[in-house]
C-alpha positions in Angstrom: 95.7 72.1 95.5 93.1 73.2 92.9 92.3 71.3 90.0 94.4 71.6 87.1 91.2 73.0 84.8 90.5 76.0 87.2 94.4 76.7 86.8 94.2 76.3 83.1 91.0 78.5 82.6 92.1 81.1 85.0 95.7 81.2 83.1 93.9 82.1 79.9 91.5 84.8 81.4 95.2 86.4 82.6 96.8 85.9 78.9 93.4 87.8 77.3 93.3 90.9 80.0 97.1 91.1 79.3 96.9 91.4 75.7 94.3 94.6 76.6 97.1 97.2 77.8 99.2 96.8 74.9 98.3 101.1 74.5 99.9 101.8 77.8 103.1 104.4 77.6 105.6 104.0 79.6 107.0 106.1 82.3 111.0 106.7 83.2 111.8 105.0 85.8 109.3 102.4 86.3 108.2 99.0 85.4 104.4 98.4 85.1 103.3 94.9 85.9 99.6 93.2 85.2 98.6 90.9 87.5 95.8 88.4 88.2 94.8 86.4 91.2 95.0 83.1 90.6 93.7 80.2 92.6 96.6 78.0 93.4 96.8 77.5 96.8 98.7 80.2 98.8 102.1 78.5 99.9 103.8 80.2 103.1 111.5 104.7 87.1 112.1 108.4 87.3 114.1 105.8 85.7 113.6 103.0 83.4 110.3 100.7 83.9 109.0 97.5 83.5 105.4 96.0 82.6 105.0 92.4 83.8 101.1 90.8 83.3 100.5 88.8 86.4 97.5 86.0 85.8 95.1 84.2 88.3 96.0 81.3 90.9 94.1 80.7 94.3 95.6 82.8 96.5 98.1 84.1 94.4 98.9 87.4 92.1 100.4 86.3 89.1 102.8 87.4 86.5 104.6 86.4 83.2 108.3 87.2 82.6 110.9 85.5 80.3 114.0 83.4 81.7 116.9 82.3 79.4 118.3 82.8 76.0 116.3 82.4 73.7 113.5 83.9 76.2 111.3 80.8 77.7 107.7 82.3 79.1 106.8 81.4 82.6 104.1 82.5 84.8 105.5 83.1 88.9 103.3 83.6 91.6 103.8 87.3 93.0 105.4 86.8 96.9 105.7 89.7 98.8 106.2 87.1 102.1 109.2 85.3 100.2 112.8 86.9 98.8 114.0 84.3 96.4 112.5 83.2 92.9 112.4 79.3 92.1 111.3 78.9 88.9 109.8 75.2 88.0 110.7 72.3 85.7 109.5 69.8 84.0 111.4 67.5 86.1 109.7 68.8 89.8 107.3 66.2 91.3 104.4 68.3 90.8 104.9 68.9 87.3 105.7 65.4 86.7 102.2 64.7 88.4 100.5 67.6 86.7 101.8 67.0 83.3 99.0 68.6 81.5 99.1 71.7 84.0 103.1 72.6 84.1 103.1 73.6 80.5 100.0 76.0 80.3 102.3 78.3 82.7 105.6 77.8 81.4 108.7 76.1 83.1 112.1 76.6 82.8 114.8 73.8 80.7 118.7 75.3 81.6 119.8 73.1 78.7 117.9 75.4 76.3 119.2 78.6 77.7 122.7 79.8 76.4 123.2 82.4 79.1 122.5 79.6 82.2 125.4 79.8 84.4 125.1 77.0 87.1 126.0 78.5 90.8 125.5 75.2 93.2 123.0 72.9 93.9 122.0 72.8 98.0 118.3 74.9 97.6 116.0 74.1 99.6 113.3 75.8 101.0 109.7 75.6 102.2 106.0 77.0 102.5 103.6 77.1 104.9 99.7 77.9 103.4 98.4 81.0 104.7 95.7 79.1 107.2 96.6 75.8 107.7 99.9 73.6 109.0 100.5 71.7 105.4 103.3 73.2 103.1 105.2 72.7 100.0 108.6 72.7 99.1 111.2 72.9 96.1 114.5 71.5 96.1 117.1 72.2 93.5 120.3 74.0 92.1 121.0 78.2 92.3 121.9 79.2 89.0 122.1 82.5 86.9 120.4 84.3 83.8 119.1 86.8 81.9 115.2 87.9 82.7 112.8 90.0 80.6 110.1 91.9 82.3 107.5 93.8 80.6 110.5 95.2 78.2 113.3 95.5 81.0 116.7 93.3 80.7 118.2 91.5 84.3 121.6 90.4 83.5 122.9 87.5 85.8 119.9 87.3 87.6 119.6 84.8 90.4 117.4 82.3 91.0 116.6 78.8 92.0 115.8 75.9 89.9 113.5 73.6 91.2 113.9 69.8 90.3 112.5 66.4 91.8 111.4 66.8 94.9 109.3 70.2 94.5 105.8 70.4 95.5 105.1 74.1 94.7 102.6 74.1 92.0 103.6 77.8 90.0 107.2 79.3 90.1 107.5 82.0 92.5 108.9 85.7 92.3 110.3 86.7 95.5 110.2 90.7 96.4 110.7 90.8 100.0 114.0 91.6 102.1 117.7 89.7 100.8 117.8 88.9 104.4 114.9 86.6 104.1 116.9 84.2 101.3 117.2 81.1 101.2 121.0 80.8 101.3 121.1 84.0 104.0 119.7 81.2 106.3 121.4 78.4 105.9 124.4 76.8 107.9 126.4 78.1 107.3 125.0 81.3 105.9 126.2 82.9 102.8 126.0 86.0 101.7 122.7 88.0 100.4 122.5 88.7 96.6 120.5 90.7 94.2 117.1 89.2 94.1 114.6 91.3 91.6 113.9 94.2 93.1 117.1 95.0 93.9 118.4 93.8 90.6 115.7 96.9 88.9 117.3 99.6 90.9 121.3 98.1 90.9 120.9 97.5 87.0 119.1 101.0 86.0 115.8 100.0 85.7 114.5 102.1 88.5 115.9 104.7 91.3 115.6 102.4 93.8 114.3 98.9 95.2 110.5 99.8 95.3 107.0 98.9 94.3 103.4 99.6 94.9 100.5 97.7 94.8 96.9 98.0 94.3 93.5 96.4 92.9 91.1 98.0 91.0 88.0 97.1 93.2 87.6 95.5 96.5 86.7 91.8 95.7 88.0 92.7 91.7 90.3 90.3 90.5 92.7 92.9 88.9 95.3 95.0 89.8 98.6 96.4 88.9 102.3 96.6 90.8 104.6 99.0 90.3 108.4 99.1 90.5 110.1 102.1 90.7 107.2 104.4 91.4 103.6 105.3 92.4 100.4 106.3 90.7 99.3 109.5 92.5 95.6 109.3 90.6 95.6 105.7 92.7 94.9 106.7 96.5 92.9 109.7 98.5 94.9 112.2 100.5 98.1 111.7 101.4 100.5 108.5 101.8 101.4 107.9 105.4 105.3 106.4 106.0 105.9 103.8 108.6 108.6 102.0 109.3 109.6 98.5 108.6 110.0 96.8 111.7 112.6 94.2 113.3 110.9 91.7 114.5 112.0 90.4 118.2 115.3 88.1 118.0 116.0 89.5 114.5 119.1 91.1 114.2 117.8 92.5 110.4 114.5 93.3 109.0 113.5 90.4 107.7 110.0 91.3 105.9 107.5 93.9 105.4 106.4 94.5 108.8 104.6 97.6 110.3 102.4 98.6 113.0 98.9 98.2 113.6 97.7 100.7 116.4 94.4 99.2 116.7 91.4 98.3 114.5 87.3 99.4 115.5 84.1 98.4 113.9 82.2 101.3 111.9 78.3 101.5 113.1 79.4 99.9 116.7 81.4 102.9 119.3 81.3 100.1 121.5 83.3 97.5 119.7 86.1 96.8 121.8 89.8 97.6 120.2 92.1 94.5 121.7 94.1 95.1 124.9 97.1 94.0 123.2 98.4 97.4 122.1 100.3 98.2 118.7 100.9 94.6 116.8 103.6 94.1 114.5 102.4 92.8 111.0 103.6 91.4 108.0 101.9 92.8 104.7 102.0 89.5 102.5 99.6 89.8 99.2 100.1 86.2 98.6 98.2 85.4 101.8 94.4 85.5 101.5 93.3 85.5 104.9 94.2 87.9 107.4 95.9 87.0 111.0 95.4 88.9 114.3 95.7 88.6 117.7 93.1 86.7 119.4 91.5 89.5 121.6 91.3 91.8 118.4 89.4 88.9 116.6 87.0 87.9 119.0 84.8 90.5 119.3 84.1 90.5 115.5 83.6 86.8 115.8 81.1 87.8 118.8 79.6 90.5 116.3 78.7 88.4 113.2 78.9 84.7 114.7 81.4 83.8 113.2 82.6 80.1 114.1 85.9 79.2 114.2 87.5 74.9 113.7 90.7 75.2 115.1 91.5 71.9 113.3 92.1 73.4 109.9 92.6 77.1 111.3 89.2 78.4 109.1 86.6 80.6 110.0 82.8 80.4 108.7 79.5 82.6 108.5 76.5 83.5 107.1 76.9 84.3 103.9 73.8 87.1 104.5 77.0 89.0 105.7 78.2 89.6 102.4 75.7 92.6 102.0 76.4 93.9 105.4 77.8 97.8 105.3 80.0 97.4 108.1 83.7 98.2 107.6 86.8 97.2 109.9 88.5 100.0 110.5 92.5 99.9 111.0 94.9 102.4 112.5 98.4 103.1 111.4 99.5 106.7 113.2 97.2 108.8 111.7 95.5 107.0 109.1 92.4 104.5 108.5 92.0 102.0 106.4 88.5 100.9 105.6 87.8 97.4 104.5 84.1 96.3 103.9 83.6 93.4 106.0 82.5 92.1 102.7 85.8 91.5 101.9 85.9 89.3 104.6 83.1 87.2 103.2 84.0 84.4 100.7 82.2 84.2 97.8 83.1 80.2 97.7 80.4 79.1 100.2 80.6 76.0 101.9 76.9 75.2 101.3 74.5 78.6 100.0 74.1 79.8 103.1 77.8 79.6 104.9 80.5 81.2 103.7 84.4 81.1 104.6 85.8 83.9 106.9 89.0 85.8 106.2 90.8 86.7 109.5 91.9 84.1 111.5 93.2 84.2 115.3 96.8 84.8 115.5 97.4 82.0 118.8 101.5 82.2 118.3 101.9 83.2 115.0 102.7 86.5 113.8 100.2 88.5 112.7 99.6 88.9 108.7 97.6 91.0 106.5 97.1 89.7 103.4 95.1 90.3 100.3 92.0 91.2 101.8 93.2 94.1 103.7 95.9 95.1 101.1 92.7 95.4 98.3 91.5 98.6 100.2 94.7 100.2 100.5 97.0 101.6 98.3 100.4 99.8 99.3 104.4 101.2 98.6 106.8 98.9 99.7 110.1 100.6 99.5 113.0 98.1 100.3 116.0 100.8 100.2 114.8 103.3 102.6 113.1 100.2 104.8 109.9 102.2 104.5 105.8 101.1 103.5 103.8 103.9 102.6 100.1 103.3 102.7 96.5 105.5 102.0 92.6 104.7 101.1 92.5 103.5 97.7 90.9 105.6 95.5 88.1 103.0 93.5 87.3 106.0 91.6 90.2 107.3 89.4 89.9 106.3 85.5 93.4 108.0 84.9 96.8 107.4 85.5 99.5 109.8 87.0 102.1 108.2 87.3 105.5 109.4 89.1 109.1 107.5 89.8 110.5 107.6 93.4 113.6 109.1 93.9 116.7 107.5 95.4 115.1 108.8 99.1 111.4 107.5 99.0 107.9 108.8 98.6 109.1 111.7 100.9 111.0 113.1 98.4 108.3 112.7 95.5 107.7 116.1 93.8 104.3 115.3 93.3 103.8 118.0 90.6 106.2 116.1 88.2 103.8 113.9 87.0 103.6 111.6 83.5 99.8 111.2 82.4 99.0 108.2 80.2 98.6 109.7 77.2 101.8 111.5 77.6 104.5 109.6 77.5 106.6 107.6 75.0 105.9 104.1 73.7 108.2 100.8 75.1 107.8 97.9 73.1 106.9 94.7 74.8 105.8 91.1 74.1 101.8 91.0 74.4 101.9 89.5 77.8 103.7 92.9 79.0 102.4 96.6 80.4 104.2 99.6 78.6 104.6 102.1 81.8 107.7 103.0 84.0 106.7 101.4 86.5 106.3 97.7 87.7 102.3 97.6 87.2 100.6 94.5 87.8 97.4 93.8 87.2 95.6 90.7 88.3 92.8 88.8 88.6 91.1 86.4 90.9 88.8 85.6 93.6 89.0 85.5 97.7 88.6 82.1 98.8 
C-alpha cells in the first residue's frame, strides 16, 4: 500500500479539479462523472444523467458519491474488473490501522443512515493486484440504500458493507457484469441484483446499462466516464462494435472481454505479431499494467531490453525509452489503436535511469488491458446489448458533443442529435459533482 500522505494529497488535488466543472450542463439521459487516478494500489441519458467526480489512488480512477440518509460522502475506487460495491467503515482493519487516512475519503456508519435496510451478513470477497500474487479482501454484511451521484437518486441500492476483517484500502464501485457478484458465486448461488449500472437504466437515469470512458491525455491524470451515453467530439472516425465474449467454461459473460487480433510495432515491418492468434481480453481501467501472451510480449522485450523478475511479476527499462516515438499498435477487426510506448514507461523510476514497464507476460492468466492501453482509446462499455465499442481518442477536441444511447446501443445513435455544452439546461449538484447527462468522470493520477 501507499503511504497515507500521497493518499491524502492526491484526495485533495481530486476535491479542487472537481469543484472546476461546476459550469457543466447536463444532457438527458446521462450521468457525467469526474474522475482522478489515484495511487492506492490496484486490488484484483437520452435520458436522465449523472456527474460523479472520481479522485486519485495508485492504480485506481476515483469517484465521490453519497450513501445514506442524511447523504454521507465517500470516495470508491472506479472497477470496471469487479460487479459489486463494498463501501468501507470505520470498523474494517485497514481503517482501524489507517485511522488518519479512512476519514479524508469518507466511510460509511449504517447507524446514521435512516433509509439502511440490512439484507444478510455472509460477504466476502477478494482481490488480486494487477501484477503480483498478494490481495486484499473485505468481509461484511449486504445491505440496502439510497445513493446520490452527481445529482441522480438510487433507491434501494445494493451494496456491501465492509467490517473487521477488510484489507481494501478505498471503497469500491463495481460496473462490470451481475454475473461476476459476489453472491452469484457463492454456494450456494443466489440470485444476481441491480448493481449501479444497471440500477441508472432500471430506475430512469439512463436508456440503458452503459458507459464510456476516456482521459484527456495519454499519461494525463484526468478523464471523465459516462453513463448513459458518448461524447462524439471524444474519438476520430468511427466506433467499431465487438462483442463481449464468454470466456471458456463460462456458461455467462462474466466481464468485459473482447478480441485482440494481433498487435505490431510502428517503425519495425518486421516485428513479429505472436503465433497465438486472436486473444481474449479483459478491458479493466483499474489495472495499470497490461497482460499478454508470452510470444506477443517477447519480441518488444527483445526490442527495447526490457528485463523481466518473475518473482514479483514486474518488468523494467531504460528510462531513455520514455522519449522513444514508437507506438504498439493493436488490432480489433478493422481498427488500430495506437499507444506510445511511452505509455508503457513509468515515470516512477526505480533509480534515474530505470524505469518500470507496463505489460507483463500472460504465463496462465488471462490476458488484461488496463489503463495504459484504455488511455489511447475511447472505450463504451455497453452492459445491455453485451457490446464494447472502441476508436482512437481524439487528444484534440476542446468541446463537448454529447449524445445518449438508445435502448439498442451505439448502433442505433443518431449521431446528428447532438447536445453541445453550452446548450443544454443546468442540474444542480453538490460541488464534488459534474452537471451532464452522462456519467463523466474525470480523474487524475499517474502510471506507476
Amino acid at each position: 500500500m501507499k503511504t497515507c500522505t500521497l493518499l491524502l494529497a492526491l484526495t485533495r488535488v481530486f476535491l479542487a479539479a472537481s469543484e472546476q466543472l461546476l459550469d457543466r450542463a447536463p444532457t438527458p439521459g446521462v450521468v457525467p462523472l469526474r474522475y482522478s487516478r489515484s495511487s492506492t494500489t490496484r486490488l484484483q441519458e437520452r435520458g436522465g444523467t449523472v456527474d460523479l467526480p472520481i479522485g486519485a489512488h495508485l492504480y485506481d480512477y476515483v469517484v465521490n458519491i453519497t450513501a445514506g440518509t442524511p447523504p454521507q460522502p465517500i470516495t470508491l475506487s472506479l472497477d470496471t474488473g469487479s460487479s459489486d460495491t463494498i463501501l468501507l467503515t470505520q470498523e474494517s482493519d485497514f481503517c482501524i490501522q489507517n485511522a488518519g487516512y479512512c476519514p479524508s475519503v469518507g466511510y460509511y456508519n449504517a447507524n446514521k443512515s435512516s433509509t439502511y435496510n440490512f439484507l444478510q451478513s455472509n460477504f466476502s470477497s477478494n482481490f488480486g493486484f494487477a501484477n503480483q500474487s498478494q490481495g486484499s479482501g473485505a468481509n461484511g454484511d449486504v445491505a440496502t440504500d439510497t445513493f446520490t451521484l452527481a445529482g441522480a437518486t438510487l433507491k434501494d441500492q445494493q451494496f456491501a458493507i465492509a467490517y473487521g476483517n477488510a484489507t481494501i484500502a478505498l471503497s469500491i464501485l463495481g460496473l462490470s457484469y451481475a454475473s461476476g457478484e459476489n453472491q452469484v458465486n457463492t454456494d450456494p448461488p443466489q440470485p444476481s441484483y441491480n448493481n449501479f449500472p444497471l440500477s441508472l437504466a432500471s430506475q430512469g437515469a439512463t436508456n440503458l446499462a452503459l458507459f464510456s470512458l476516456w482521459k484527456d491525455a495519454v499519461g494525463s491524470h484526468d478523464g471523465q466516464v459516462l453513463f448513459g451515453g458518448i461524447d462524439t467530439a471524444k474519438y476520430t472516425g468511427s466506433l467499431t462494435t465487438l462483442d463481449t465474449q464468454i470466456r471458456t467454461g463460462s456458461p455467462d459473460i462474466i466481464a468485459f472481454d473482447i478480441l485482440i487480433n494481433g498487435i505490431a510495432l510502428s517503425g519495425n515491418s518486421s516485428f513479429p505479431k505472436g503465433s497465438t492468434g486472436s486473444v481474449q481480453a479483459v478491458l479493466d481501467c483499474g489495472t495499470s499494467y497490461t497482460i499478454l501472451p508470452d510470444d506477443w510480449v517477447q519480441p518488444i522485450y527483445d526490442q527495447f531490453d526490457v528485463t523481466y523478475f518473475s518473482a514479483n511479476d514486474t518488468a523494467y527499462v531504460d528510462c531513455a525509452l520514455q522519449s522513444a516515438q514508437y507506438t504498439i499498435d493493436y488490432t480489433f477487426q478493422s481498427l488500430t489503436i495506437q499507444v506510445p510506448i511511452s505509455a508503457m514507461v513509468s515515470l516512477r523510476a526505480v533509480n534515474p535511469d530505470i524505469c518500470s514497464f507496463g505489460i507483463v507476460p500472460a504465463g496462465s492468466r488471462h490476458a488484461l488491458l488496463g489503463d495504459n492501453f484504455l488511455s489511447s482509446s475511447y472505450t463504451v462499455f455497453d452492459l445491455t446489448n453485451n457490446q464494447i465499442s472502441l476508436a482512437p481518442r481524439n487528444f484534440s477536441s476542446t468541446v463537448d458533443n454529447v449524445v445518449a444511447v438508445p435502448a439498442g446501443g451505439v448502433k442505433d445513435i443518431d449521431t446528428s442529435a447532438t447536445t453541445k455544452k453550452s446548450g443544454a439546461s443546468a442540474i444542480s449538484f453538490p460541488a464534488y459533482f459534474i452537471g451532464i447527462s452522462l456519467l463523466s468522470v474525470f480523474f487524475s493520477g499517474s502510471f506507476l
